[in-house]
C-alpha positions in Angstrom: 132.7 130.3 80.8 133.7 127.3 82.8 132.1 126.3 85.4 133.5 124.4 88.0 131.0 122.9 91.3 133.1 121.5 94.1 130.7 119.5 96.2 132.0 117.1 99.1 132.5 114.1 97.5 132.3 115.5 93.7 133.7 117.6 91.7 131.9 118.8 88.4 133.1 120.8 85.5 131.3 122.5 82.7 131.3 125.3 79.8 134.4 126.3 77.9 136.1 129.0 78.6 136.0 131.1 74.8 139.2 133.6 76.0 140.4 132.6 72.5 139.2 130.2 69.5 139.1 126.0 69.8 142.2 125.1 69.8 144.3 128.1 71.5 142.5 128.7 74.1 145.1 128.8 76.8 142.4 128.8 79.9 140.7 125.2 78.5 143.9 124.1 78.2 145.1 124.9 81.6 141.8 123.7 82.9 142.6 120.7 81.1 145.9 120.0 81.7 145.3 120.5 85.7 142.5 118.2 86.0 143.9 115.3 83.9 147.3 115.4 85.9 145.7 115.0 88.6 143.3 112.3 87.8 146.1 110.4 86.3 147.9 110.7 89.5 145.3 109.7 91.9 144.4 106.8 88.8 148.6 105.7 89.3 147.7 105.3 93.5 144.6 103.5 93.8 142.3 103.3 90.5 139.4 102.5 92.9 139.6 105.7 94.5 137.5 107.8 91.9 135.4 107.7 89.4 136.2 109.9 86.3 133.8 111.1 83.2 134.6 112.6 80.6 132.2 113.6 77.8 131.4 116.4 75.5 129.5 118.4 77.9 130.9 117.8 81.4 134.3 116.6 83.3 133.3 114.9 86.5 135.5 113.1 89.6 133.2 111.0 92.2 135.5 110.8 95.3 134.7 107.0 96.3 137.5 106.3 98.7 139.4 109.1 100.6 142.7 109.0 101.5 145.3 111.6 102.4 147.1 111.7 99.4 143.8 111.9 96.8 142.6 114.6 99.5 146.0 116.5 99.0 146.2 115.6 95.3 142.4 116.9 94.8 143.0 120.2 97.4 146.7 121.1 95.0 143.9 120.7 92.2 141.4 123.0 93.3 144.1 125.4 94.2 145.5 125.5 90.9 142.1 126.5 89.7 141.3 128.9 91.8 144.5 130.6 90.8 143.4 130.7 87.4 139.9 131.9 88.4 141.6 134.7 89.9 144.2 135.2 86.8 140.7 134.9 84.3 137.9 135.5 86.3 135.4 136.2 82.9 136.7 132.8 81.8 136.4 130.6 84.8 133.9 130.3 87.9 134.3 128.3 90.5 131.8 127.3 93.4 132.1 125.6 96.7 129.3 123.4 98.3 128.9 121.3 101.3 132.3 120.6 102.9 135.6 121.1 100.4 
């Protein structure tokens, strides 16, 4: 399962989801695809905005700088996941902490 903590200036991301074998799973992918659009995007604004790593065993986005287009940009992120919580909800969690 993936595991996705949305804290108030963080946003952490963990697990995979295993709805299908590496490489086709659809639900990593979409996890994926959602949260590197819009870290490029918010990268293509102002690169001092975030901070972004990316490892083996966890995806996380440190909101340094706010600003209302990273907080839409971040908010049109979270809503896409939560979509696909609700569309795969043994695949993907999603928690909310302290202000988001």
């Amino acid at each position: 399962m993936i595991t996705i903590e949305v804290k108030k200036n963080e946003i952490s991301v963990k697990g995979h989801a295993g709805a299908d074998e590496n490489g086709k799973d659809i639900v990593c992918a979409s996890v994926s695809s959602i949260i590197y659009t819009t870290v490029n995007g918010i990268f293509n604004i102002d690169k001092s905005a975030i901070d972004f790593v990316d490892n083996e065993k966890l995806l996380k986005i440190t909101i340094l700088r706010k600003s209302t287009v990273v907080t839409i940009l971040l908010d049109n992120m979270i809503g896409l996941l939560e979509n696909l919580e609700n569309q795969y909800p043994e695949n993907i969690k999603i928690t909310k902490k302290g202000g988001k």
